[in-house]
VOSE-790908 format. One record per residue (C-alpha): residue in one letter; x, y, z. Coordinates in nm, 4 decimals. Each point is the difference from the previous one (the first is absolute). Example, Ala and Ser with C-alpha at 12.3 -4.5 7.8 and 13.67 -1.06 7.14 Angstrom:
2
<site r="A" x="1.2300" y="-0.4500" z="0.7800"/>
<site r="S" x="0.1370" y="0.3440" z="-0.0660"/>
# end
This chain:
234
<site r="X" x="0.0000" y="0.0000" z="0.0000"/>
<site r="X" x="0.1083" y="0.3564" z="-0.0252"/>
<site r="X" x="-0.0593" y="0.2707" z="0.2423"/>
<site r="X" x="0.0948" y="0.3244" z="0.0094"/>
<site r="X" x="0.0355" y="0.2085" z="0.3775"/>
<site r="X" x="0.0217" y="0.3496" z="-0.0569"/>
<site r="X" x="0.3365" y="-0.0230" z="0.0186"/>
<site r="X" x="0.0276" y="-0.1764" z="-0.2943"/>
<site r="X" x="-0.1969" y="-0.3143" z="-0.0375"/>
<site r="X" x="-0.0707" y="-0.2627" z="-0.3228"/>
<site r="X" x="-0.2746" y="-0.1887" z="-0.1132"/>
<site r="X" x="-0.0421" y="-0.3673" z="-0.0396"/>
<site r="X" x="-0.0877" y="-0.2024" z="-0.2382"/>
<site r="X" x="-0.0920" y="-0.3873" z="-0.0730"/>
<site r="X" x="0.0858" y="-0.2133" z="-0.2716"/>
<site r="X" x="-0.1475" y="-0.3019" z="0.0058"/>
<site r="X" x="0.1478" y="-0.2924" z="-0.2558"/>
<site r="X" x="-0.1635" y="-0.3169" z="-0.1307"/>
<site r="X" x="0.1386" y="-0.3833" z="-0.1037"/>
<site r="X" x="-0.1496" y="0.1139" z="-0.3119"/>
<site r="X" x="0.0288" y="0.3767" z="-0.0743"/>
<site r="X" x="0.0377" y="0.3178" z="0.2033"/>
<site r="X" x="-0.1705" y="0.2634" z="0.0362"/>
<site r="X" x="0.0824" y="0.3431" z="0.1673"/>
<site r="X" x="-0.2826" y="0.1999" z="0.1560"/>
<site r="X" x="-0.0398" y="0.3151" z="0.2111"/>
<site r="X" x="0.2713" y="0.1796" z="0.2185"/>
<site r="X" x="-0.0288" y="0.1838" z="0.2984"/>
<site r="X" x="-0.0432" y="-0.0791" z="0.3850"/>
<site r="X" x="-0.3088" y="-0.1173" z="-0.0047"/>
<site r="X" x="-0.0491" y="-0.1717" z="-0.3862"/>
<site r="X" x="0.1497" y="-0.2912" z="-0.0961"/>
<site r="X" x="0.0421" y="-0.1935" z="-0.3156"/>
<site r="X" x="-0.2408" y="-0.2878" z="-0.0489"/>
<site r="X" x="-0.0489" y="-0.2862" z="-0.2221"/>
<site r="X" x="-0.1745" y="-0.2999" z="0.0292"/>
<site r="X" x="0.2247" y="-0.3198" z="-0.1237"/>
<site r="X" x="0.0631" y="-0.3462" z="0.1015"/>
<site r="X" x="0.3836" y="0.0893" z="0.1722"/>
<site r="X" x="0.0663" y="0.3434" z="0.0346"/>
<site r="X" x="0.1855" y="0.2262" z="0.1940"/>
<site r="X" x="-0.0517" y="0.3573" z="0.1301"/>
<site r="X" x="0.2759" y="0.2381" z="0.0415"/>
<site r="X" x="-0.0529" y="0.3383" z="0.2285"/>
<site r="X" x="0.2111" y="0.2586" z="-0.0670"/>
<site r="X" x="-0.0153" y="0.3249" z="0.2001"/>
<site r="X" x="0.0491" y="0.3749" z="-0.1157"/>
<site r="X" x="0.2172" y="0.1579" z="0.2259"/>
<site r="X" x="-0.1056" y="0.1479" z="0.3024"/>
<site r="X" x="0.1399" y="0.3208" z="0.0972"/>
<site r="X" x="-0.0064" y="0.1777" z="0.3343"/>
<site r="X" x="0.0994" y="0.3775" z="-0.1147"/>
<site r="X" x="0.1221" y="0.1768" z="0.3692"/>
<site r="X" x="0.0239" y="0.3426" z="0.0223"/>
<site r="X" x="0.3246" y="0.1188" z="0.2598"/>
<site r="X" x="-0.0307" y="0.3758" z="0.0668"/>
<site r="X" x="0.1927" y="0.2180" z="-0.1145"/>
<site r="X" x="0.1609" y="0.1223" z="0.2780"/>
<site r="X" x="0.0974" y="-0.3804" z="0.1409"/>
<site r="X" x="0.3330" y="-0.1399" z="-0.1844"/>
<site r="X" x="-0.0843" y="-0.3580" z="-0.0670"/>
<site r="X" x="0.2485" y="-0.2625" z="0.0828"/>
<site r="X" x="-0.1467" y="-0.2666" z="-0.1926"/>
<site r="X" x="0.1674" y="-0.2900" z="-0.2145"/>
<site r="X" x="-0.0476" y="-0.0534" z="-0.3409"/>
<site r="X" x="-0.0433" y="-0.3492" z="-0.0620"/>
<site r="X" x="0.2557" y="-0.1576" z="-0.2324"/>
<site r="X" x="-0.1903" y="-0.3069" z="-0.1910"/>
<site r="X" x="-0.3663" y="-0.1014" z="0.0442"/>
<site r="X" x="-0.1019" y="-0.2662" z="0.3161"/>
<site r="X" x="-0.1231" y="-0.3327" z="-0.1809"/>
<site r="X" x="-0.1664" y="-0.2761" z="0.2836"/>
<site r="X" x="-0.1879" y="-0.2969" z="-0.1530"/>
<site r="X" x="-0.3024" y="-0.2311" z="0.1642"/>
<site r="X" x="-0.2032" y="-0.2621" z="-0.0786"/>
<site r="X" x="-0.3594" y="-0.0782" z="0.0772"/>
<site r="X" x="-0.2242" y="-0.2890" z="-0.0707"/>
<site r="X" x="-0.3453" y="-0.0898" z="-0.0051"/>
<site r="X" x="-0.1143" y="-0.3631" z="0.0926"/>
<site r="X" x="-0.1886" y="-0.2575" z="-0.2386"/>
<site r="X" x="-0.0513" y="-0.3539" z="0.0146"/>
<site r="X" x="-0.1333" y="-0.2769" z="-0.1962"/>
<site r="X" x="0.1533" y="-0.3236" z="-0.1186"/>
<site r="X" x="-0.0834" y="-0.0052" z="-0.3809"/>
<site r="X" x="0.0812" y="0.2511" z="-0.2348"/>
<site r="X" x="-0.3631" y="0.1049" z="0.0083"/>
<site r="X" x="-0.0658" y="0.0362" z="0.3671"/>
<site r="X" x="0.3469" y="0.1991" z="0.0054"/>
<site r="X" x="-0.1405" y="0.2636" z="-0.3141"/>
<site r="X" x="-0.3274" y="0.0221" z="0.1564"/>
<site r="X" x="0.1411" y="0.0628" z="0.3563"/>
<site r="X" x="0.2526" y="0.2843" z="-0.1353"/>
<site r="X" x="-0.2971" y="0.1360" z="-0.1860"/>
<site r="X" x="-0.2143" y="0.0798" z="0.3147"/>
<site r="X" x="0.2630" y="0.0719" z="0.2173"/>
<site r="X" x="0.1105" y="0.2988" z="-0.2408"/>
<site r="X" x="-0.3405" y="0.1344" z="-0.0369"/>
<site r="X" x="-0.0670" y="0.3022" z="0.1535"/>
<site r="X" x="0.3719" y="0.1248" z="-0.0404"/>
<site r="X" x="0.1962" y="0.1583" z="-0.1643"/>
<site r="X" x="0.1488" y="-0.3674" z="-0.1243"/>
<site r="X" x="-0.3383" y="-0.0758" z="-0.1043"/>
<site r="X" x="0.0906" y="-0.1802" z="-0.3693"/>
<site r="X" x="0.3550" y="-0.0033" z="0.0876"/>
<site r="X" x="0.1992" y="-0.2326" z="0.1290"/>
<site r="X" x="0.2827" y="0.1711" z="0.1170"/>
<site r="X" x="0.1432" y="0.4037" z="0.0015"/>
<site r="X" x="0.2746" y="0.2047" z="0.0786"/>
<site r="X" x="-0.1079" y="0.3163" z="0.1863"/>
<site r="X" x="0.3127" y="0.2710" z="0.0175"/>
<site r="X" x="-0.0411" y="0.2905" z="0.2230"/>
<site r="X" x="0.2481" y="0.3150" z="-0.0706"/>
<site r="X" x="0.0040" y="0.2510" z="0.2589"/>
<site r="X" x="0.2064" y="0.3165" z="-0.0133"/>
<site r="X" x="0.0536" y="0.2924" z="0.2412"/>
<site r="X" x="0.1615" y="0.3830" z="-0.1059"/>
<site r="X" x="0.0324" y="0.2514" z="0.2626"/>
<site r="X" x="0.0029" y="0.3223" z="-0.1169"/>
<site r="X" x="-0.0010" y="0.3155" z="0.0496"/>
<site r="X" x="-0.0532" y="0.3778" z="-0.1485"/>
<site r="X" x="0.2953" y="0.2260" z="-0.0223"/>
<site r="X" x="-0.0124" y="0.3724" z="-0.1202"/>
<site r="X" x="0.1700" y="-0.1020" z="-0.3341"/>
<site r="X" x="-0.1231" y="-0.3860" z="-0.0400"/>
<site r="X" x="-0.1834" y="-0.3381" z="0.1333"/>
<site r="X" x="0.2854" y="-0.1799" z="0.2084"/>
<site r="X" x="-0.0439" y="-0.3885" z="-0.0213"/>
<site r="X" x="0.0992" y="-0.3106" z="0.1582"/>
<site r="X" x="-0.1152" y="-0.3631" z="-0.0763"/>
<site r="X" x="0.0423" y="-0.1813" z="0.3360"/>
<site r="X" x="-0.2156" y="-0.3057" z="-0.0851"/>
<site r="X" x="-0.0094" y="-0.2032" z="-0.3442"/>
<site r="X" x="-0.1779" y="-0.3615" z="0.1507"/>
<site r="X" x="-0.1141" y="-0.2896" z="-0.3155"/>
<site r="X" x="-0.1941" y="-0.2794" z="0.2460"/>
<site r="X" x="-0.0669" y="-0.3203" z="-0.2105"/>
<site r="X" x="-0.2640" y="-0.2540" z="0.0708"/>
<site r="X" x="-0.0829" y="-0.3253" z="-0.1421"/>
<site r="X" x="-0.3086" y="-0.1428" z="0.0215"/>
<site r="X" x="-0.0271" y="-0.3884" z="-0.0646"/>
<site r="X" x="-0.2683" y="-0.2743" z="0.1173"/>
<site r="X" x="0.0982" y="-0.2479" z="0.1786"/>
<site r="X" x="-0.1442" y="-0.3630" z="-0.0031"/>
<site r="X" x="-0.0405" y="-0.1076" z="0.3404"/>
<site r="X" x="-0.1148" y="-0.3663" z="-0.1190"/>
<site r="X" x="0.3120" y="-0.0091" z="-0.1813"/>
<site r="X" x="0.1198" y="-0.3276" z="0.2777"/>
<site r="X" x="-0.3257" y="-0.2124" z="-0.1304"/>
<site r="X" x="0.0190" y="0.0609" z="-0.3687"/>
<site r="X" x="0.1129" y="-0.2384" z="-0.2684"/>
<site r="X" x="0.3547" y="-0.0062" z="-0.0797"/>
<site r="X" x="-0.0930" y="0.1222" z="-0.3500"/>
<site r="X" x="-0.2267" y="0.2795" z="0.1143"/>
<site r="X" x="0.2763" y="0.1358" z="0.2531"/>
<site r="X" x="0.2589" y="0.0120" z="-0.3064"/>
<site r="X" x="-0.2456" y="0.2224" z="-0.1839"/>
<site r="X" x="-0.0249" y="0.2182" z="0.2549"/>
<site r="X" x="0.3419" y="0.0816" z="0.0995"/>
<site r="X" x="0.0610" y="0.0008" z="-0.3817"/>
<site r="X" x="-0.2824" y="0.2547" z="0.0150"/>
<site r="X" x="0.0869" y="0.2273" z="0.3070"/>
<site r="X" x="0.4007" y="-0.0399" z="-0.1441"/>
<site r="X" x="-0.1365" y="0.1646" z="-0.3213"/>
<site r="X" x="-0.1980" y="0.2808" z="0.1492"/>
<site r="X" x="0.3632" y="0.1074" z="0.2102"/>
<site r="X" x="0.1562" y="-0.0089" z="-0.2834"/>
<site r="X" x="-0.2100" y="0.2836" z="-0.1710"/>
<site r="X" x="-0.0877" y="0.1730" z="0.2913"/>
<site r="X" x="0.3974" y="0.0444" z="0.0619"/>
<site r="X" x="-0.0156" y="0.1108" z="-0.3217"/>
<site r="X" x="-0.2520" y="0.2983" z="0.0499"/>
<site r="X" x="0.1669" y="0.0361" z="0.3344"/>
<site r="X" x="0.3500" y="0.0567" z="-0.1897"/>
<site r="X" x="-0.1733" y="0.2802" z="-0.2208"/>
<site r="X" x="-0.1167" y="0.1936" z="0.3167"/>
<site r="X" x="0.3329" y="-0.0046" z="0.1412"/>
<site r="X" x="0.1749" y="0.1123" z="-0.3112"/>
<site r="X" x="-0.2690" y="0.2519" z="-0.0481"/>
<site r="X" x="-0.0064" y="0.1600" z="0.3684"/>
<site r="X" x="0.4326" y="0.0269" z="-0.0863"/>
<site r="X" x="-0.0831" y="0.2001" z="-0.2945"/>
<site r="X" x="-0.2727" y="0.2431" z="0.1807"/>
<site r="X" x="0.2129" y="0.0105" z="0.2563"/>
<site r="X" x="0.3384" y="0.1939" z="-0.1708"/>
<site r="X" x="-0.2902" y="0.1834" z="-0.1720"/>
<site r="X" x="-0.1533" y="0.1632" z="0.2803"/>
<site r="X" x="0.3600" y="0.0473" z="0.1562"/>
<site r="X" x="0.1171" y="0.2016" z="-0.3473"/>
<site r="X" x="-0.2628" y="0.2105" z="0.0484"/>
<site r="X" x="0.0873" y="0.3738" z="-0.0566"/>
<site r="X" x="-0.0294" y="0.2603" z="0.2871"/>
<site r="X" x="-0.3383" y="0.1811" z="-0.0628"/>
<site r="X" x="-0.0891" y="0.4002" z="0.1076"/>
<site r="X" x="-0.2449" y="-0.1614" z="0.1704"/>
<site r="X" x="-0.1922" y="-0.3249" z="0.1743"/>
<site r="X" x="-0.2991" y="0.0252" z="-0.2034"/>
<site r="X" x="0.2419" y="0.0164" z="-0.3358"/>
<site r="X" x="0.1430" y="-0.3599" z="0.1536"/>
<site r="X" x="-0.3342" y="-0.1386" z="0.0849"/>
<site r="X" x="-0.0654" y="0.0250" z="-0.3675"/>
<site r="X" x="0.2684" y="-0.1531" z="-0.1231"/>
<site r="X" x="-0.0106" y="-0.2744" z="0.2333"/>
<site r="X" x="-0.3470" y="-0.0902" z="-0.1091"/>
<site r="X" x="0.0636" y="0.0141" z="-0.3622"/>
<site r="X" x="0.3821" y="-0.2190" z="0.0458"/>
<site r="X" x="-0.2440" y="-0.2747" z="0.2360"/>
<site r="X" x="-0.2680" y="0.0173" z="-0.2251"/>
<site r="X" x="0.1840" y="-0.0616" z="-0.2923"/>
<site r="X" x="0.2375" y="-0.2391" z="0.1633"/>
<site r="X" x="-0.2917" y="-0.2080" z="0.1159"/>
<site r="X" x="-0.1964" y="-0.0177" z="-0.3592"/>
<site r="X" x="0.3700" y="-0.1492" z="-0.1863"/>
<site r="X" x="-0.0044" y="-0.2167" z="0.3111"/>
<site r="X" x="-0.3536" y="-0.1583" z="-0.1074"/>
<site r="X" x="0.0850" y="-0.0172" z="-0.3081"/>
<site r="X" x="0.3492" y="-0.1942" z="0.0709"/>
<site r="X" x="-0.1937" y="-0.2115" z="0.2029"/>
<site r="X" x="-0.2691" y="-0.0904" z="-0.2470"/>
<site r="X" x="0.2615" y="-0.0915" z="-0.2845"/>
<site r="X" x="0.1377" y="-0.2075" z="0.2884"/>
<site r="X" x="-0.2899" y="-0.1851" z="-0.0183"/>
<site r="X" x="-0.0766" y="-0.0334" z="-0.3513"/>
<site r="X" x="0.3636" y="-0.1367" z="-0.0490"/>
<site r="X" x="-0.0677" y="-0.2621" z="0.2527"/>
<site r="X" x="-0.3817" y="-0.0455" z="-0.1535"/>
<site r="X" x="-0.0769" y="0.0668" z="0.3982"/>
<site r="X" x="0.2031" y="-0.2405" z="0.1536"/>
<site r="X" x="-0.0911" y="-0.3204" z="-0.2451"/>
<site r="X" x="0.3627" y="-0.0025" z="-0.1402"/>
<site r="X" x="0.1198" y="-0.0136" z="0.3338"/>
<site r="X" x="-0.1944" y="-0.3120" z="0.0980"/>
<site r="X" x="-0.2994" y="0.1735" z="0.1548"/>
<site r="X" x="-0.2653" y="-0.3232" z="0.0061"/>
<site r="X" x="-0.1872" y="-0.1898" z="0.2358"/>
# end
């Protein structure tokens, strides 16, 4: 997801990826891309989130710039069960529904969140990025009747969850890369008269850093046909 704090926050955004094809939808903290498919995968990838902080004038700041953004990754998992390949699809189906996973079978959710303090001197805006954080979490189900399956249906399914790492790394890789890039963008910014000159060109650098990021992400996607050439199948 992407959020943006007025300090400076991004947006997030969801791709969600199929066994079969891919399909990118929506953007935003709250909208997600959706696509209903046999194996599929969602991926939610955050706008930045900016906390702006004004420092008053008078006060002298001693405040560090950071020097390279703060990447932490996490898993989650939801639970299904079943002990045929049908009783596993159907049980993934329901316990998706309602979420934000709902059609998906799996997503990568990546969170930027980036903090300037600033401040307004007689002759220009004074800033100072002390926070550039990426958080990355995977979301995968996990078959908690995988002890009293067959042998062949357990093979499938690690075959299966092996897959959907593989191209979830893959999107994950992208964010990172991407969140590098923004990030010695926003620190080559130019010193501005003033704050409301920077604002602007903040929003226009995240905004347009976050569309070539979609699109990067999508042509991922298509290149993979949404995981299948990876081995996403169950």
């Amino acid at each position: 997801m992407k959020k943006i704090i007025i300090g400076f926050i991004l947006l997030p955004l969801i791709i969600f990826a199929t066994g079969v094809m891919f399909v990118l939808v929506g953007g935003g903290l709250n909208s997600m891309f959706k696509k209903d498919s046999g194996v599929s995968t969602a991926e939610n990838k955050t706008q930045p989130q900016t906390e702006k902080t004004d420092v008053p004038s008078a006060q002298a700041p001693n405040i560090t710039q950071v020097t390279k953004p703060a990447i932490s990754y996490a898993i989650t998992y939801y639970d299904v069960s079943g002990l045929t390949k049908d009783e596993i699809k159907a049980n993934m189906t329901q316990a998706r529904k309602g979420t934000f996973l709902e059609g998906h079978n799996g997503a990568t959710t990546a969170e930027i969140n980036i903090n300037f303090k600033r401040r307004q001197l007689a002759d220009k805006c004074e800033t100072v990025m002390d926070k550039f954080d990426l958080s990355l979490i995977y979301t995968y189900p996990r078959l908690t009747s995988l002890p009293s399956v067959s042998s062949g249906i357990a093979a499938a399914w690690n075959t299966f969850i092996a897959a959907l790492k593989v191209h979830e790394e893959g999107h994950a890789k992208i964010e990172v890369e991407r969140a590098n890039i923004l990030f010695q963008k926003l620190l080559s910014l130019p010193e501005y008269k003033t704050c409301e000159e920077f604002d602007q060109t903040y929003d226009v650098a995240t905004n347009t850093h976050e569309e070539e990021t979609k699109l990067i992400g999508a042509q991922y996607d298509k290149d993979t046909q949404g995981g299948r050439l990876q081995g996403i199948s169950f």
